[in-house]
PDB file of N, CA, C, O and CB in Angstrom:
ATOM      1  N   UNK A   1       0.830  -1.199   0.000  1.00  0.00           N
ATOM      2  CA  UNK A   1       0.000   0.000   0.000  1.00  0.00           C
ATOM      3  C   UNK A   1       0.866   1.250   0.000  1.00  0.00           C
ATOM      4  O   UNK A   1       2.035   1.452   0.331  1.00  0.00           O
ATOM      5  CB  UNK A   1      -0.940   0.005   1.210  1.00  0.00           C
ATOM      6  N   UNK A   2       0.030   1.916  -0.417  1.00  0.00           N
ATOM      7  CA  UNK A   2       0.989   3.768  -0.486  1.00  0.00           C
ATOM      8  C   UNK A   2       1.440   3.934   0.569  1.00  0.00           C
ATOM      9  O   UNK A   2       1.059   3.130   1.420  1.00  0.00           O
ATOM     10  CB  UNK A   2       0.145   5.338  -0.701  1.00  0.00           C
ATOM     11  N   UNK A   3       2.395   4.975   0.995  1.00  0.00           N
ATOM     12  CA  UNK A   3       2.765   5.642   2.619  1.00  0.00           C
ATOM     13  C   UNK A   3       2.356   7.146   1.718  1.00  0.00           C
ATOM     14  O   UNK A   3       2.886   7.553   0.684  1.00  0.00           O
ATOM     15  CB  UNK A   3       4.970   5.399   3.544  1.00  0.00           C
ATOM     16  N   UNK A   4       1.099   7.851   2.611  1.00  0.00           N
ATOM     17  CA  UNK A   4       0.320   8.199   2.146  1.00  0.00           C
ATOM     18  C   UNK A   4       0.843   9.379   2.820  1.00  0.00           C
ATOM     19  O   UNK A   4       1.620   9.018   3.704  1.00  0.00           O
ATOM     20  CB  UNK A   4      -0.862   7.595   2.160  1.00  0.00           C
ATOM     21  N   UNK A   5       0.686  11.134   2.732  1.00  0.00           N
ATOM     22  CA  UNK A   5       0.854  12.221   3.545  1.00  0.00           C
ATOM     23  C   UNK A   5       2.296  12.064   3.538  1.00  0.00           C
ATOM     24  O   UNK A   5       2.675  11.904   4.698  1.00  0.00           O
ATOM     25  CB  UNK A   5       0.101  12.240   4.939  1.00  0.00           C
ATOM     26  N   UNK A   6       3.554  12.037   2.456  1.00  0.00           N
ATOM     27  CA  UNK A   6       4.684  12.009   2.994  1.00  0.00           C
ATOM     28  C   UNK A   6       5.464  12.946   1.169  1.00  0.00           C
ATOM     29  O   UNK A   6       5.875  12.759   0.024  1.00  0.00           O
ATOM     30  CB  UNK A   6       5.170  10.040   3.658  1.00  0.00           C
ATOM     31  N   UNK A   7       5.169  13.921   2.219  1.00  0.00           N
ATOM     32  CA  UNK A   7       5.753  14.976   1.056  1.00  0.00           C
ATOM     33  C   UNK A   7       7.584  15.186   0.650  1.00  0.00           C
ATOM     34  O   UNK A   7       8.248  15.036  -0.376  1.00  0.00           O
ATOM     35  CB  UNK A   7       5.201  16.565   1.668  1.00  0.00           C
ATOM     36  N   UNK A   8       7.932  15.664   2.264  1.00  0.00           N
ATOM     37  CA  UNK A   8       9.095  15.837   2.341  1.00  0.00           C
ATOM     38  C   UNK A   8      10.493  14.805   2.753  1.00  0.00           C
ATOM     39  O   UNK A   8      10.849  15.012   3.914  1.00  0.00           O
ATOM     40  CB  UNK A   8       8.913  16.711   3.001  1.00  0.00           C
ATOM     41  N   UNK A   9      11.231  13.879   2.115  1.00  0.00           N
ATOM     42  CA  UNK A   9      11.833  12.713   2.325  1.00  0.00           C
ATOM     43  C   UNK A   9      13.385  13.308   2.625  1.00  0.00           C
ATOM     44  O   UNK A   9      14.052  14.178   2.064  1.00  0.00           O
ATOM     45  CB  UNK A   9      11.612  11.644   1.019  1.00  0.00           C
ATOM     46  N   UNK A  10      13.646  12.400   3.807  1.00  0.00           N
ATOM     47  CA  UNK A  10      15.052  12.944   4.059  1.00  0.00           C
ATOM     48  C   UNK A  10      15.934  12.040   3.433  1.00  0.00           C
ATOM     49  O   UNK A  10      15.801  10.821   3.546  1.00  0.00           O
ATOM     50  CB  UNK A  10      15.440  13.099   5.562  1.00  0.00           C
ATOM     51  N   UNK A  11      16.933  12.639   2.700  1.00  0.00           N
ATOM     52  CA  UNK A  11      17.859  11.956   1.585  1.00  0.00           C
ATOM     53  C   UNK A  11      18.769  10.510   2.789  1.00  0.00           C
ATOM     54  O   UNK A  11      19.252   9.455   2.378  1.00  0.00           O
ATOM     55  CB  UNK A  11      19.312  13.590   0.718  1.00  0.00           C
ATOM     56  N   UNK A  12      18.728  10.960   4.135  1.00  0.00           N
ATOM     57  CA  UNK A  12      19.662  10.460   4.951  1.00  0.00           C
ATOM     58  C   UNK A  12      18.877   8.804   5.256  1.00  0.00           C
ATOM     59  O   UNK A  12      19.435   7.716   5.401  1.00  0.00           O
ATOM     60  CB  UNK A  12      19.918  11.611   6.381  1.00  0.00           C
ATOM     61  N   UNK A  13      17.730   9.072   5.272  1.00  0.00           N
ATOM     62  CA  UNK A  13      16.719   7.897   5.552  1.00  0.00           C
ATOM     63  C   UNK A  13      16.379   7.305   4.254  1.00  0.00           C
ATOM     64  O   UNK A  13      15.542   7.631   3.412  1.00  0.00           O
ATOM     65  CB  UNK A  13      15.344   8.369   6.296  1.00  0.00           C
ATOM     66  N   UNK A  14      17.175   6.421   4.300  1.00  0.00           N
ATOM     67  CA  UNK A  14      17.019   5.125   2.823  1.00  0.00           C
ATOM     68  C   UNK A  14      16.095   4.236   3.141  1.00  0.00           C
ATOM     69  O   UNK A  14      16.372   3.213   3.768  1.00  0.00           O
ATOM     70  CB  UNK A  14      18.435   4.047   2.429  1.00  0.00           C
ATOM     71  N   UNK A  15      14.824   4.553   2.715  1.00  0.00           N
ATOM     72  CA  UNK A  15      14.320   3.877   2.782  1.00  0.00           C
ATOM     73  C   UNK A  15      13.368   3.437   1.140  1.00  0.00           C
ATOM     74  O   UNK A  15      13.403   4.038   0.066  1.00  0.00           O
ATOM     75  CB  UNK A  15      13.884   4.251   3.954  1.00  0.00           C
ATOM     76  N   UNK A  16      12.750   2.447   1.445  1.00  0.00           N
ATOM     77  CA  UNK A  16      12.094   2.421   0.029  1.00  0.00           C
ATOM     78  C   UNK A  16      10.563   2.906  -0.075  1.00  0.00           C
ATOM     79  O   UNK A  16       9.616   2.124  -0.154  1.00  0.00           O
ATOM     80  CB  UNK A  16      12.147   0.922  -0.509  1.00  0.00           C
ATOM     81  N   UNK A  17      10.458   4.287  -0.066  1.00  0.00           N
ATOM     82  CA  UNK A  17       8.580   4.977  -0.089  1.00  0.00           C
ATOM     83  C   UNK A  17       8.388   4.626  -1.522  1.00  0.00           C
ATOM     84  O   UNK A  17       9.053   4.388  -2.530  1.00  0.00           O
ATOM     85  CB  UNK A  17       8.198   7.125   0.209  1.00  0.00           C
ATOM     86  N   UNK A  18       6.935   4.723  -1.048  1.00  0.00           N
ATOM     87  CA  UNK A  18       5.919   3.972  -2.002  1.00  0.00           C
ATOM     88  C   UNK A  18       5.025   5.332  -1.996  1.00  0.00           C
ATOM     89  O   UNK A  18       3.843   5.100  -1.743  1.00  0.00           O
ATOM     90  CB  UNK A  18       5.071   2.308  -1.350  1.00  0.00           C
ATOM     91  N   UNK A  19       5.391   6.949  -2.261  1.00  0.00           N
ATOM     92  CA  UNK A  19       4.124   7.761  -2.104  1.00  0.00           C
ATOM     93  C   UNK A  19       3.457   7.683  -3.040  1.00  0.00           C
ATOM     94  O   UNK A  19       3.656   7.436  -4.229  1.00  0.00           O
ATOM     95  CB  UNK A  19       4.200   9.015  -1.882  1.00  0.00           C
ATOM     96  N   UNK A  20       2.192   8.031  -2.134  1.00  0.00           N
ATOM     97  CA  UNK A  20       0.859   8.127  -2.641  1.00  0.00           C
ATOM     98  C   UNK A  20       0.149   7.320  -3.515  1.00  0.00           C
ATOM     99  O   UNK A  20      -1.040   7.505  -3.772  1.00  0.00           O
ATOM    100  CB  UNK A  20       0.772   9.087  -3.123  1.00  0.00           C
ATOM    101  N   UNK A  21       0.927   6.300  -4.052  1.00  0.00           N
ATOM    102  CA  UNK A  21       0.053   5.412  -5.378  1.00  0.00           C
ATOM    103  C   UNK A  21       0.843   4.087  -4.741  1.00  0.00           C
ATOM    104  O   UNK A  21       1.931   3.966  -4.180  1.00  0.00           O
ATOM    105  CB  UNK A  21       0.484   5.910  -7.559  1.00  0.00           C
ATOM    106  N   UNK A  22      -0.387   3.003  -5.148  1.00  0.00           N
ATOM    107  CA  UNK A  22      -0.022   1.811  -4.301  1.00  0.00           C
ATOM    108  C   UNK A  22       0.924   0.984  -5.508  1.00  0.00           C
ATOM    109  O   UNK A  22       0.671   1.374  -6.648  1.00  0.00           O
ATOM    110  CB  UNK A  22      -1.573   0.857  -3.647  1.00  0.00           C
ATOM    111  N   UNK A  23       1.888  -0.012  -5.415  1.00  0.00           N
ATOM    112  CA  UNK A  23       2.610  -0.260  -6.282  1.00  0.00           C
ATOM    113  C   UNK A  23       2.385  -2.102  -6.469  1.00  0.00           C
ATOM    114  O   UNK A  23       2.236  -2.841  -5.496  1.00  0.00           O
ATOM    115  CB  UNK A  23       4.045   0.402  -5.866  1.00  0.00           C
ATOM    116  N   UNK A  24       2.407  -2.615  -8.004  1.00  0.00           N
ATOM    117  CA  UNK A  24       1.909  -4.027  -8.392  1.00  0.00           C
ATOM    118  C   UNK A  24       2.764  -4.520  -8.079  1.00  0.00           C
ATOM    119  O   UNK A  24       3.899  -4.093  -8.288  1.00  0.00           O
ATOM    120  CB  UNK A  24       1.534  -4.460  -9.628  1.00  0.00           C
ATOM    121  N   UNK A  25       2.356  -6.110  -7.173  1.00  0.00           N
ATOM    122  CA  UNK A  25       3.643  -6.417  -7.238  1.00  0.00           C
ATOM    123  C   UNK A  25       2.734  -8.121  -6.276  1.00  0.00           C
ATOM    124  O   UNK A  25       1.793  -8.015  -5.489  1.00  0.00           O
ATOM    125  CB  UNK A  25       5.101  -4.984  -6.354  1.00  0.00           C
ATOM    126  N   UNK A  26       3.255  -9.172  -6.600  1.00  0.00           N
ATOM    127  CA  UNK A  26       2.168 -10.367  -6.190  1.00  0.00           C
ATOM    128  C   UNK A  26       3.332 -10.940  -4.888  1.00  0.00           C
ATOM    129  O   UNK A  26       4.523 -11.219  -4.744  1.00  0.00           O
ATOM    130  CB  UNK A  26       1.690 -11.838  -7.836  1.00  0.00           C
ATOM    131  N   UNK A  27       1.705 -10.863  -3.918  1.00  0.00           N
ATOM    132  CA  UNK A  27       2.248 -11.481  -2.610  1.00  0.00           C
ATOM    133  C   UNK A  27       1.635 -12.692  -2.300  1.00  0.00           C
ATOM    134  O   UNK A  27       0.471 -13.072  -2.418  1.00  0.00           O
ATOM    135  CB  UNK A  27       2.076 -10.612  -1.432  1.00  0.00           C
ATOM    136  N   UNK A  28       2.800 -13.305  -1.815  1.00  0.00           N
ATOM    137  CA  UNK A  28       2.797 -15.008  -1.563  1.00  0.00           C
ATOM    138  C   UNK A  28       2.085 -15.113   0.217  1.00  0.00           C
ATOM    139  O   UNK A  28       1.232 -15.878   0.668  1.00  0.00           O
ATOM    140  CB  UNK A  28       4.931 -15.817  -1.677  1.00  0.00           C
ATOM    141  N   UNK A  29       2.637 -14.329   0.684  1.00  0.00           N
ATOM    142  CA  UNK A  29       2.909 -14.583   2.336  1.00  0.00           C
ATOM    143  C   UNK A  29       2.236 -13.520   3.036  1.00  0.00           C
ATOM    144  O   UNK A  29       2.785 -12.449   2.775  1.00  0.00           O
ATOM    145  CB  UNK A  29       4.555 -14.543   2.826  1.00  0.00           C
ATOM    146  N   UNK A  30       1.062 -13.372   3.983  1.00  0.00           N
ATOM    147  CA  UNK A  30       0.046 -12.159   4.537  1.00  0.00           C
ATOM    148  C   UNK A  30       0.856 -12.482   6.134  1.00  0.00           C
ATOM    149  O   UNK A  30       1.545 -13.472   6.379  1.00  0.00           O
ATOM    150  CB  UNK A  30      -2.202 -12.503   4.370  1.00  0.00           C
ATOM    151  N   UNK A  31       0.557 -11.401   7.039  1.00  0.00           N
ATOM    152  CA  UNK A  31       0.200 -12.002   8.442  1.00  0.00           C
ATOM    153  C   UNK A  31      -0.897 -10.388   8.881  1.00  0.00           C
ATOM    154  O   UNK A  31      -0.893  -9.255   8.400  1.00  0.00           O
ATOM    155  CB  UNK A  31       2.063 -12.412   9.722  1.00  0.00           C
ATOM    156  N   UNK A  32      -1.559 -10.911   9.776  1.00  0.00           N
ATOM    157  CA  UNK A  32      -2.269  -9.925  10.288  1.00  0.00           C
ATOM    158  C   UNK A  32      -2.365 -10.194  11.954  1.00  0.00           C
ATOM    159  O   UNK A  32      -2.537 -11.244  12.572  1.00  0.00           O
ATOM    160  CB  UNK A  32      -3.657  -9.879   9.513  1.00  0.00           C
ATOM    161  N   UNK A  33      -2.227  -9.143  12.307  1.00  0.00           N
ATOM    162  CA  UNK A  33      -1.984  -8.967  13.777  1.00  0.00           C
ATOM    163  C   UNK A  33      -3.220  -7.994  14.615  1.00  0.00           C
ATOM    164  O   UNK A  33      -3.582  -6.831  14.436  1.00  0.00           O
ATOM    165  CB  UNK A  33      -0.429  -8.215  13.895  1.00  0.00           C
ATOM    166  N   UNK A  34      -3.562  -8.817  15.373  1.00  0.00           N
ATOM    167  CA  UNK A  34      -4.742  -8.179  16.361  1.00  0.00           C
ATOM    168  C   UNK A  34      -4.745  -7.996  17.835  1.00  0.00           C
ATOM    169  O   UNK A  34      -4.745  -8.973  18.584  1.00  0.00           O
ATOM    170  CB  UNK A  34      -5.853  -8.928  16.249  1.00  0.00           C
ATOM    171  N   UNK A  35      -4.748  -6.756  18.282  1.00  0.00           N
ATOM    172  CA  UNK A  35      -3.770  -6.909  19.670  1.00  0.00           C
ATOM    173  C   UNK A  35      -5.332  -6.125  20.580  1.00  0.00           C
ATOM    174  O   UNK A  35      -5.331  -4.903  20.730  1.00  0.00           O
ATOM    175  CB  UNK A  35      -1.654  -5.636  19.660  1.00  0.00           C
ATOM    176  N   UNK A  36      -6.012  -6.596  20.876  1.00  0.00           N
ATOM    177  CA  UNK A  36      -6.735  -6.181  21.921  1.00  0.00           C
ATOM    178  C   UNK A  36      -6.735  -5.656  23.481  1.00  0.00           C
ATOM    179  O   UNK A  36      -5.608  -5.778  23.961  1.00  0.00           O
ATOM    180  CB  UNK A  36      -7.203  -6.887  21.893  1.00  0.00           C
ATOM    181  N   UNK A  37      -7.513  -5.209  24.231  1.00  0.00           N
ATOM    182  CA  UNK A  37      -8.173  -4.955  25.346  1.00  0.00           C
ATOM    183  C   UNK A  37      -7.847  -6.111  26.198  1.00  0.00           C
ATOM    184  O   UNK A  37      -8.477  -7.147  25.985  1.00  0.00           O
ATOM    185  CB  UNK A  37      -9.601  -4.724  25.122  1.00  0.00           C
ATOM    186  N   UNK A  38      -7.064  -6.097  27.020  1.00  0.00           N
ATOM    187  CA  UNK A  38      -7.548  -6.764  28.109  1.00  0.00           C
ATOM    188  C   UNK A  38      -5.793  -7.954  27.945  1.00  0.00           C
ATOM    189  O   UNK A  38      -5.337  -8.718  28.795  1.00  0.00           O
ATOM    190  CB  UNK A  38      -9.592  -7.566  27.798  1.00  0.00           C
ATOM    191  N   UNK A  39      -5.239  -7.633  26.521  1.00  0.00           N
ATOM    192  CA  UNK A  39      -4.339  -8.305  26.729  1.00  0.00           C
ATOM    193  C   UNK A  39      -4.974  -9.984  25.975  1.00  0.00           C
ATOM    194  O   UNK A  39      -4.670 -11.136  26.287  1.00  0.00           O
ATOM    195  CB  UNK A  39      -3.982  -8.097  28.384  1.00  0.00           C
ATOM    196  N   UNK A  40      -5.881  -9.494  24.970  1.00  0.00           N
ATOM    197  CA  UNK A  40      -6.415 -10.649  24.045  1.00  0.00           C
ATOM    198  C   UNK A  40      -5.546 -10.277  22.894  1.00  0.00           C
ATOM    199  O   UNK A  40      -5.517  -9.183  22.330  1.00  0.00           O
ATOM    200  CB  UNK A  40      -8.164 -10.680  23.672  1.00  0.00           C
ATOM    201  N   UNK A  41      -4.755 -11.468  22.592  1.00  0.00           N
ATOM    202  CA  UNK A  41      -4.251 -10.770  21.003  1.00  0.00           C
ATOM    203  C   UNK A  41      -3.926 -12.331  20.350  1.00  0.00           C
ATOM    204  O   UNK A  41      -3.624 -13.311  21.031  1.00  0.00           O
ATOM    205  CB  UNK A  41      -2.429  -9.421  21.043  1.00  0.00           C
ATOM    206  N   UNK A  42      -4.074 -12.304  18.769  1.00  0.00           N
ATOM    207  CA  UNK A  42      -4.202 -12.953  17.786  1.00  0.00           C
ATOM    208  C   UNK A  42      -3.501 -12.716  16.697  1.00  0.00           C
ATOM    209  O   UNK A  42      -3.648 -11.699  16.019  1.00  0.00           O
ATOM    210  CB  UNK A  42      -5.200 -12.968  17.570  1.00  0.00           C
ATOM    211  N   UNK A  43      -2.492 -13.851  16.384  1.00  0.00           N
ATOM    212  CA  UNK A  43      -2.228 -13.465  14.381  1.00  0.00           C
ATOM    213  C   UNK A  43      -2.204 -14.602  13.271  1.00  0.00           C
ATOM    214  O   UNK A  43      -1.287 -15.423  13.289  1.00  0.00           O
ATOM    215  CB  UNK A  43      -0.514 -12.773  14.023  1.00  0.00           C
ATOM    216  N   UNK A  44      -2.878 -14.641  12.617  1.00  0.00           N
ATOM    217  CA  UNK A  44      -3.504 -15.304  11.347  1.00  0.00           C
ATOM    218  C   UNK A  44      -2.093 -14.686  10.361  1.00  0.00           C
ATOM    219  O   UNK A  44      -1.600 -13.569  10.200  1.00  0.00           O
ATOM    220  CB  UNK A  44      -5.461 -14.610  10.840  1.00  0.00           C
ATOM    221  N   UNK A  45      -1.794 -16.042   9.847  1.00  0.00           N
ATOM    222  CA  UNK A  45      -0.233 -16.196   8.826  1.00  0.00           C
ATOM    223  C   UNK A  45      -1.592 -16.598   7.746  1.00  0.00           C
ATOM    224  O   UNK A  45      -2.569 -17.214   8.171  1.00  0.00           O
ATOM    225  CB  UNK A  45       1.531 -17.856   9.318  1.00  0.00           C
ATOM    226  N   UNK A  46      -1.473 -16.167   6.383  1.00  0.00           N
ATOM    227  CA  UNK A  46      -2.088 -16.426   4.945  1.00  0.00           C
ATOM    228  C   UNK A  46      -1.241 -16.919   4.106  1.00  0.00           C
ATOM    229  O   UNK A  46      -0.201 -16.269   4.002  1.00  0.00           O
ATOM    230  CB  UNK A  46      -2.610 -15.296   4.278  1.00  0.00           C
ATOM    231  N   UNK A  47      -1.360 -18.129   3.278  1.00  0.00           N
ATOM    232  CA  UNK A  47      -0.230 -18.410   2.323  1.00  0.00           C
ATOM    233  C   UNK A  47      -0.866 -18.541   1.167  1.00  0.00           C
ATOM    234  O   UNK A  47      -2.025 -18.955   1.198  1.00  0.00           O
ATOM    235  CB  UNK A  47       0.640 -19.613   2.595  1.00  0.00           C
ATOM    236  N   UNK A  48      -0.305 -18.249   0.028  1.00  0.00           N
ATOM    237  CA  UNK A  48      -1.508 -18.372  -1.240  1.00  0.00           C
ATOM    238  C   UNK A  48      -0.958 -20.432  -1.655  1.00  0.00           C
ATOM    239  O   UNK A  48       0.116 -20.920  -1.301  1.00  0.00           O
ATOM    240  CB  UNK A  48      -0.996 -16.631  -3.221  1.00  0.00           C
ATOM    241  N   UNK A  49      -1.553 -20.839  -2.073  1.00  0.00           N
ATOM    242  CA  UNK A  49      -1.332 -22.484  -2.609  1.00  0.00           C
ATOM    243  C   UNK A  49      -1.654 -22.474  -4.333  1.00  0.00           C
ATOM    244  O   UNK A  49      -1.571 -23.516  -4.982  1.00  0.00           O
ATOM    245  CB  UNK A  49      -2.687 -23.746  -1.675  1.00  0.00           C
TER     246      UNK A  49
END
């Protein structure tokens, strides 16, 4: 996905931005992370087959 609101980039920070437009590119491997209230938390790994 884009890194969205990022106008000004510092030459010193190498990093790889993706502004504003999301970029193609096919993913094999998801994880999603859910960190709740109370100290309930969950993460679901996705693999494509």
């Amino acid at each position: 996905p884009p890194t969205i609101n990022i106008f000004n980039q510092d030459p010193e920070c190498d990093l790889d931005y993706c502004a504003n437009t999301a970029r193609d590119m096919k993913i094999d491997i998801a994880v999603k992370n859910n960190f709740g209230f109370g100290g309930t938390n969950g993460t679901l790994v996705l693999r494509r087959v």
